[in-house]
Residue frames relative to the residue before (quaternion, step in Angstrom):
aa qw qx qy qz dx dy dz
X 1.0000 0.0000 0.0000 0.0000 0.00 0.00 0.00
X 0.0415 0.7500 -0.6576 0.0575 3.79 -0.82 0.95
X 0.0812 -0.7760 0.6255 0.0055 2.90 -1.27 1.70
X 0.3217 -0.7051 0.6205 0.1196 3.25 -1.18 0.85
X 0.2023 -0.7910 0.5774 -0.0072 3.52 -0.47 1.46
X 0.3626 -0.7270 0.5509 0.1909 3.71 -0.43 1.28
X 0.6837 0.5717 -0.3682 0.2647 3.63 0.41 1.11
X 0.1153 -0.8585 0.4653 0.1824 3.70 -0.44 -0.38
X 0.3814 0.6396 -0.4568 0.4866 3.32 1.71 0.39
X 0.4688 -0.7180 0.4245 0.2907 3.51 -0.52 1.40
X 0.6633 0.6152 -0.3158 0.2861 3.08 0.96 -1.56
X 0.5556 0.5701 -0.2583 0.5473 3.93 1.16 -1.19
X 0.7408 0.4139 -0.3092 0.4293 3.96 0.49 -1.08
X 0.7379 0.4802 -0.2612 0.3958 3.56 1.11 -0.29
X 0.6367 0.5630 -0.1843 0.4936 3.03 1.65 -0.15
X 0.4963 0.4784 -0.3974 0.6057 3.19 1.85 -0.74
X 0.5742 0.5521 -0.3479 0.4944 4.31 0.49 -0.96
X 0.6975 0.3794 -0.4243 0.4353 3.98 0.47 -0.61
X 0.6892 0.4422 -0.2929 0.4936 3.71 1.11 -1.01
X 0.5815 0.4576 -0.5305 0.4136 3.90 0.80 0.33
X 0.6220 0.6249 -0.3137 0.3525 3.09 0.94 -1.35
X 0.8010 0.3962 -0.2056 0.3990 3.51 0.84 -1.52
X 0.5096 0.5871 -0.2440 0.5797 3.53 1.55 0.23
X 0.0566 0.8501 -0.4873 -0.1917 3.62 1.74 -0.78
X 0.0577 -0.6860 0.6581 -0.3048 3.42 0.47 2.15
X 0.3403 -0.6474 0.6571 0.1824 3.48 -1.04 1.33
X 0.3409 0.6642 -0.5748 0.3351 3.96 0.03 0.99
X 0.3339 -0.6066 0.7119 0.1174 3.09 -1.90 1.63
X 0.0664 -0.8296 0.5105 0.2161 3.39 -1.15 0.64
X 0.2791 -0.7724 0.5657 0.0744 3.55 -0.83 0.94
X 0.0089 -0.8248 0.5082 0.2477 3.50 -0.98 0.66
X 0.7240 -0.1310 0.0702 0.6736 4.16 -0.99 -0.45
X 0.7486 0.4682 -0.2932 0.3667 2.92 0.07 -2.19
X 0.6498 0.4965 -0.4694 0.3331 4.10 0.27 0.16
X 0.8735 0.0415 -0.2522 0.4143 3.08 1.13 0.01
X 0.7704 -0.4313 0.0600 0.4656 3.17 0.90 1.57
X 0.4856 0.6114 -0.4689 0.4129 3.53 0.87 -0.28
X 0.0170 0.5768 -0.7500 0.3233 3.22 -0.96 2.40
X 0.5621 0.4960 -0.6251 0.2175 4.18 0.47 0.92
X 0.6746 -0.5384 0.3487 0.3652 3.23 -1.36 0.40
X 0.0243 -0.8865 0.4518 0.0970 3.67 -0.73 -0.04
X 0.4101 -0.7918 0.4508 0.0408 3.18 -0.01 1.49
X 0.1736 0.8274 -0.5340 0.0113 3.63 -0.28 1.26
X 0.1964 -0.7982 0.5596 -0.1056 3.36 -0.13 1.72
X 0.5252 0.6068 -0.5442 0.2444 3.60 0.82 0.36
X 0.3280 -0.8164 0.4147 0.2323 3.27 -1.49 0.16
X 0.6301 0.3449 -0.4270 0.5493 3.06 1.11 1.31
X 0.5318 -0.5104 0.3896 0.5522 4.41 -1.04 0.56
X 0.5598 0.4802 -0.4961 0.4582 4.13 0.46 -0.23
X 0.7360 0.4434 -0.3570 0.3663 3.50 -0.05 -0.66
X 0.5507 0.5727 -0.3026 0.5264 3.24 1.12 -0.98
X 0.6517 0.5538 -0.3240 0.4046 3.38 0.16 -1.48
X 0.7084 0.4184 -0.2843 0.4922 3.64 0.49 -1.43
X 0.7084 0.4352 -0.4248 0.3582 3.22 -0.07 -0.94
X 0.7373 0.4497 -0.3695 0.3431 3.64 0.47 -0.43
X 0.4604 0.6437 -0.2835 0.5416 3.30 1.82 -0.63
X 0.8088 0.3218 -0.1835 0.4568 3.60 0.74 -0.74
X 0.3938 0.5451 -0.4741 0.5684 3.86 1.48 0.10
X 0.7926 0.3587 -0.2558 0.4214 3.53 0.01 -1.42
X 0.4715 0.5077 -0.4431 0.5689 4.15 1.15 -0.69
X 0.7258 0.5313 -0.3211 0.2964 3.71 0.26 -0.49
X 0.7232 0.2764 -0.1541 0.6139 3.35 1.14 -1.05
X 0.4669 0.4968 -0.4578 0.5706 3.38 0.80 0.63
X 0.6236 0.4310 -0.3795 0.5304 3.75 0.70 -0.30
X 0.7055 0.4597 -0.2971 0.4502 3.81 0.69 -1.58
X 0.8517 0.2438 -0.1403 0.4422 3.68 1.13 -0.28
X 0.4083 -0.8024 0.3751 0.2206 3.16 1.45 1.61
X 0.2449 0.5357 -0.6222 0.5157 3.55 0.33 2.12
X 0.3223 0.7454 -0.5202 0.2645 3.49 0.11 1.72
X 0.4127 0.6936 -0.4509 0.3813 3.72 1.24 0.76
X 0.6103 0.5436 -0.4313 0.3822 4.07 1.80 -0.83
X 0.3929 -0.2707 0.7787 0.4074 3.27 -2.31 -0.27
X 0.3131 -0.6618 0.6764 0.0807 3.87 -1.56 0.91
X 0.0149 0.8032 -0.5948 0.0307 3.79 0.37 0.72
X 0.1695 0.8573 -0.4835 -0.0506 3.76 -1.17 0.52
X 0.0737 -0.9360 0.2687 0.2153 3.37 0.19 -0.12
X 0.0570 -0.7090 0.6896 0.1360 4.36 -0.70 -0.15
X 0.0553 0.6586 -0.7446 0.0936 3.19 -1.61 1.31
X 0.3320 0.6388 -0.6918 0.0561 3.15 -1.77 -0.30
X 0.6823 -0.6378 0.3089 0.1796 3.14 -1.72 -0.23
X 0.2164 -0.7710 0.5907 0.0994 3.75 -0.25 0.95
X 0.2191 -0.6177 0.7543 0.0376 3.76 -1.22 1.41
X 0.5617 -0.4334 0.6562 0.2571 3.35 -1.71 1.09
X 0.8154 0.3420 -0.2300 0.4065 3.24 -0.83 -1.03
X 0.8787 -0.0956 -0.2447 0.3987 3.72 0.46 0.05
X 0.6932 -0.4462 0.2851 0.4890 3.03 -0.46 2.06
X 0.9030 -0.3457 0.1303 0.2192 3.47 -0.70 1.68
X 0.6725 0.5629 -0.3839 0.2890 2.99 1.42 -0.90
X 0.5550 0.0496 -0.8217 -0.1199 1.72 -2.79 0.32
X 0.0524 -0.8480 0.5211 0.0816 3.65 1.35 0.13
X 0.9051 0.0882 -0.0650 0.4108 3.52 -0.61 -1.45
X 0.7165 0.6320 -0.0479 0.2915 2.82 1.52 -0.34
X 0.2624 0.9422 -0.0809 0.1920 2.71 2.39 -0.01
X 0.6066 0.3075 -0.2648 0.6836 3.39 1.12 -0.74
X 0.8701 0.2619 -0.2657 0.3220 3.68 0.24 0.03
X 0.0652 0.8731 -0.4595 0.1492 3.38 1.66 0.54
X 0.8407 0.2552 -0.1023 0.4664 4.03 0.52 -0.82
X 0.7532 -0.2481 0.1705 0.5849 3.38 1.57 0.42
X 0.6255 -0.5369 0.4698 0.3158 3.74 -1.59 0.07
X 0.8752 0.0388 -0.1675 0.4522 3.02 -0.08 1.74
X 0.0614 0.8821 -0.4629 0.0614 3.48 1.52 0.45
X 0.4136 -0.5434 0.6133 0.3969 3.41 -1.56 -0.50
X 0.5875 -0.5398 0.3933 0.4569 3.12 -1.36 -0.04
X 0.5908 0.5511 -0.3799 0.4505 3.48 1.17 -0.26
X 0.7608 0.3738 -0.3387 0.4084 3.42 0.54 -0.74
X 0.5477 0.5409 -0.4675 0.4346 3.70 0.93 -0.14
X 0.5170 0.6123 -0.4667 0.3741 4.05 1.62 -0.58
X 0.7059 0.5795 -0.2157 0.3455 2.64 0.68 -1.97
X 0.6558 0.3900 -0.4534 0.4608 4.09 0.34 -0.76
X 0.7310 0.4970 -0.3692 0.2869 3.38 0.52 -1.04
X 0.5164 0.5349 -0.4249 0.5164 3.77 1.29 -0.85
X 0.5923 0.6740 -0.3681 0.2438 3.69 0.56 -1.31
X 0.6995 0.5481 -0.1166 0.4435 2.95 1.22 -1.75
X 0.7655 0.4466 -0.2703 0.3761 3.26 1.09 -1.13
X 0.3770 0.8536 -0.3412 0.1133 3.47 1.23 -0.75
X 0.7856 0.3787 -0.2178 0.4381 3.60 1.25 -0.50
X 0.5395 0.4677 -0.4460 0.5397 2.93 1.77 1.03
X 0.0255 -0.9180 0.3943 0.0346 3.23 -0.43 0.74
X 0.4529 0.6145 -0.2434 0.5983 3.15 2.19 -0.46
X 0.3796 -0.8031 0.3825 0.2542 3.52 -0.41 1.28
X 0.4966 0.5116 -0.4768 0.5141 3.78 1.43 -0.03
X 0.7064 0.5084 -0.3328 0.3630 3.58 0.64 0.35
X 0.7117 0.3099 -0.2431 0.5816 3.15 1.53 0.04
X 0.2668 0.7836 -0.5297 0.1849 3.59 0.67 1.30
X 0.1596 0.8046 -0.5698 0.0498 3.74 -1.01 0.53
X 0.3615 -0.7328 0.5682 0.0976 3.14 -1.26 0.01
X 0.5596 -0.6017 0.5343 0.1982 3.40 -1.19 1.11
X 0.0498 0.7580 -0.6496 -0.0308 4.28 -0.55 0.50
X 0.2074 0.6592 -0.7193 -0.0710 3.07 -1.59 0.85
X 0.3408 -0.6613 0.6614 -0.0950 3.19 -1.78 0.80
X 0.1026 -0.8140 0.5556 -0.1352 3.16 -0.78 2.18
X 0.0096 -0.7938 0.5915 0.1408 3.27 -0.13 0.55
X 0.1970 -0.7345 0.6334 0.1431 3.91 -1.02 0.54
X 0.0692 0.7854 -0.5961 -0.1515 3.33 -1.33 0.58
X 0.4753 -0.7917 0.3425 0.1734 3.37 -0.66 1.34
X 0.6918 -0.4640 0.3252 0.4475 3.85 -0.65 -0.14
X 0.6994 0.4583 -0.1587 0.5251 3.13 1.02 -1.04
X 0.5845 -0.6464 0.3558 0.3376 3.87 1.50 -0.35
X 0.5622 0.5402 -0.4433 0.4423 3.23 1.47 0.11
X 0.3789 -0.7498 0.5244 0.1386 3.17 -1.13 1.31
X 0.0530 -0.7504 0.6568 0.0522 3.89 -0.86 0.43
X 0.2101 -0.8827 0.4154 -0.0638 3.42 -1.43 1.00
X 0.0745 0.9334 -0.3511 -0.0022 3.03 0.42 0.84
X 0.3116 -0.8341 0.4553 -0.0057 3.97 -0.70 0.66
X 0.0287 0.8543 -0.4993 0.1414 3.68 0.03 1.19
X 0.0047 -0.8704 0.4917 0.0232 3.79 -0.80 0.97
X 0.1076 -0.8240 0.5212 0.1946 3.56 -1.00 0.34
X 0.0787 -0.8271 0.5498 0.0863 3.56 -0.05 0.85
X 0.0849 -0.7655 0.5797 -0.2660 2.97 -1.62 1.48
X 0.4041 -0.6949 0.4602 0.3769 3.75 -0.62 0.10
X 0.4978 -0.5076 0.5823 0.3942 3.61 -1.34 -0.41
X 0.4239 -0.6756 0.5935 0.1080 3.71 -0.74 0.81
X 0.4715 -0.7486 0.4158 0.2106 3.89 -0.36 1.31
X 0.8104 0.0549 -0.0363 0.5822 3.37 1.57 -0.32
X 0.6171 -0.5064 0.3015 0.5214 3.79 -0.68 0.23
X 0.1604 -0.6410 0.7252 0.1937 3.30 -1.02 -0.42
X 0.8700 -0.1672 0.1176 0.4487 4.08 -1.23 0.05
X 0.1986 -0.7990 0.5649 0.0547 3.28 -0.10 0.48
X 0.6950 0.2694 -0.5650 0.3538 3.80 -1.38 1.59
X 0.5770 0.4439 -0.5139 0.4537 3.45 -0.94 -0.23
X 0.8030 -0.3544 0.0209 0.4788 3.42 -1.65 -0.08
X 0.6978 -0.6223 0.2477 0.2539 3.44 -1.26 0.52
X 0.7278 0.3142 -0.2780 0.5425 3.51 1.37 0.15
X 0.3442 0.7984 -0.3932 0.2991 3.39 1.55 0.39
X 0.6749 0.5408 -0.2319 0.4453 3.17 1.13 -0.71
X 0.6775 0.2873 -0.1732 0.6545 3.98 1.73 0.26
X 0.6819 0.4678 -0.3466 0.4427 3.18 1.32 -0.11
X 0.3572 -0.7772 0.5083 -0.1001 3.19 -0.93 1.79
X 0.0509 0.8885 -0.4435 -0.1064 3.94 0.75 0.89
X 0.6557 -0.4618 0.3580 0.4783 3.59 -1.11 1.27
X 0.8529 0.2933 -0.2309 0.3651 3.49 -1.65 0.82
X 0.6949 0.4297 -0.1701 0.5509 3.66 1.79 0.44
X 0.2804 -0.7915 0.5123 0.1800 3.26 -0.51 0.72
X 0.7525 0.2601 -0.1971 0.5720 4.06 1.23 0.65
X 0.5166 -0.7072 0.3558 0.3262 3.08 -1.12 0.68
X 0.6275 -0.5969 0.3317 0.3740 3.40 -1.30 0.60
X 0.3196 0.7404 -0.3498 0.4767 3.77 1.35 0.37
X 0.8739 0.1121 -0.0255 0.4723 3.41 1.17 -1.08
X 0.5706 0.5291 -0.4974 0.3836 3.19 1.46 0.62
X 0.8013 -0.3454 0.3107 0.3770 3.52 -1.91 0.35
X 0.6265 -0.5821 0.3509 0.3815 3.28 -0.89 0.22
X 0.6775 0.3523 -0.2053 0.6121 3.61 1.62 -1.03
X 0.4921 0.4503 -0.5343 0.5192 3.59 0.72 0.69
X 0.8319 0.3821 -0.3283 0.2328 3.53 0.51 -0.72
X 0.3038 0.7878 -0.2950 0.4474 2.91 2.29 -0.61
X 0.7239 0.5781 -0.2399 0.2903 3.86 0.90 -1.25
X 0.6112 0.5431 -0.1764 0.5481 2.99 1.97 -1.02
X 0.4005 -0.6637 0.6129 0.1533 3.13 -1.07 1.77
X 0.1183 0.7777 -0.6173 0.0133 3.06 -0.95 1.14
X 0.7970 -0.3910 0.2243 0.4019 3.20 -2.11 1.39
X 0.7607 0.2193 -0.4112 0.4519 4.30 -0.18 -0.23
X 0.6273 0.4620 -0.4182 0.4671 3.79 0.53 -0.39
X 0.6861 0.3432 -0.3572 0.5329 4.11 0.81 -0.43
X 0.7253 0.3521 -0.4328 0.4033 3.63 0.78 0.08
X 0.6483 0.4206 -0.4606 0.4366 3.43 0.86 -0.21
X 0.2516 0.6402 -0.5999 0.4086 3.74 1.17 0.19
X 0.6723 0.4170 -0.3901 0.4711 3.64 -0.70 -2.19
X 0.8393 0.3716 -0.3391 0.2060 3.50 -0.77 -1.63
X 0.5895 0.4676 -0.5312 0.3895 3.64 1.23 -0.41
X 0.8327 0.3368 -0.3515 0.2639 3.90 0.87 -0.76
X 0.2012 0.7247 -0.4549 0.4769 3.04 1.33 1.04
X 0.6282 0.4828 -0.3619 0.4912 3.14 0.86 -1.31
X 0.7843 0.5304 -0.2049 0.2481 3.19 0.45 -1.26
X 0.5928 0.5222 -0.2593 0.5555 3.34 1.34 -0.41
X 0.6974 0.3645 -0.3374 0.5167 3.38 1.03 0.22
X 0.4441 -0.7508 0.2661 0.4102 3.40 1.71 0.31
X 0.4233 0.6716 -0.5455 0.2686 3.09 0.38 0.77
């Protein structure tokens, strides 16, 4: 089995490898940058599925134009969806405060926004990712993984992922910005519970 992971963020390619390994799936993983795929890809959907596909179907594409038809096509779109405002920053996450924000300035709108909630049952959300898979044969499988959590009244450490530092996951008393590395490791999170489903997906199709 060779999967081709629509990514080049190391951090995503090592995690997809822990969930084969811990599944002990006989799978080679390959990512873009193995096989040359450097086109842009324009993801204008308005939901993480749409996204998800559309990249699944750019990279299904140049995998046809360059007769590379032996991978699973795995991709994925996540981010974060606040109760209190209609989902957002949902699709819109990495760019919540403009084209090309900092990680600070994507906090700062989002605290901005949140400021007239102060009552932590008012500032619940949830982390969303979304895998879409596209087999050899073209069947597509989908899979859909969440971490729910509050918004944190103020930042907490700042680097790693970009809303970690306010995100506050259910069953903690801090955001995930400021825990240890093997504290954070503990917390099922939204791409490690979706690439779970999709591996027994795989499996139910016998693979």
């Amino acid at each position: 089995m060779k999967i081709l992971y629509g990514t080049g963020n190391k951090a995503k390619v090592d995690a997809m490898r822990k969930i084969i390994k811990s599944h002990k799936f006989d799978a080679e993983l390959f990512t873009i940058k193995d096989i040359g795929f450097d086109k842009e890809i324009i993801e204008d959907g308005k939901t993480f599925e749409e996204n998800s596909e559309i990249k699944a179907n750019a990279i299904r594409e140049f995998c046809l134009e360059n007769n590379i038809k032996d991978k699973i096509i795995i991709t994925d779109d996540a981010g974060l969806c606040v109760d209190k405002l209609n989902g957002e920053p949902g699709v819109y996450t990495g760019r919540y405060a403009g084209e090309h924000p900092t990680q600070e300035e994507n906090l700062n709108k989002l605290l901005n926004n949140m400021k007239q909630f102060t009552n932590m049952e008012d500032r619940k959300c949830k982390f969303v990712c979304v895998l879409t898979a596209i087999l050899p044969n073209g069947k597509k499988i989908v899979s859909r993984g969440e971490c729910k959590g509050t918004i944190a009244l103020k930042p907490g450490k700042l680097g790693g992922l970009t809303y970690g530092p306010v995100f506050i996951p259910d069953g903690f008393d801090k955001p995930m910005g400021d825990m240890e590395e093997k504290e954070y490791a503990s917390v099922h999170n939204h791409r490690d519970l979706a690439m779970n489903e999709l591996v027994l997906k795989f499996k139910e199709l016998g693979y």
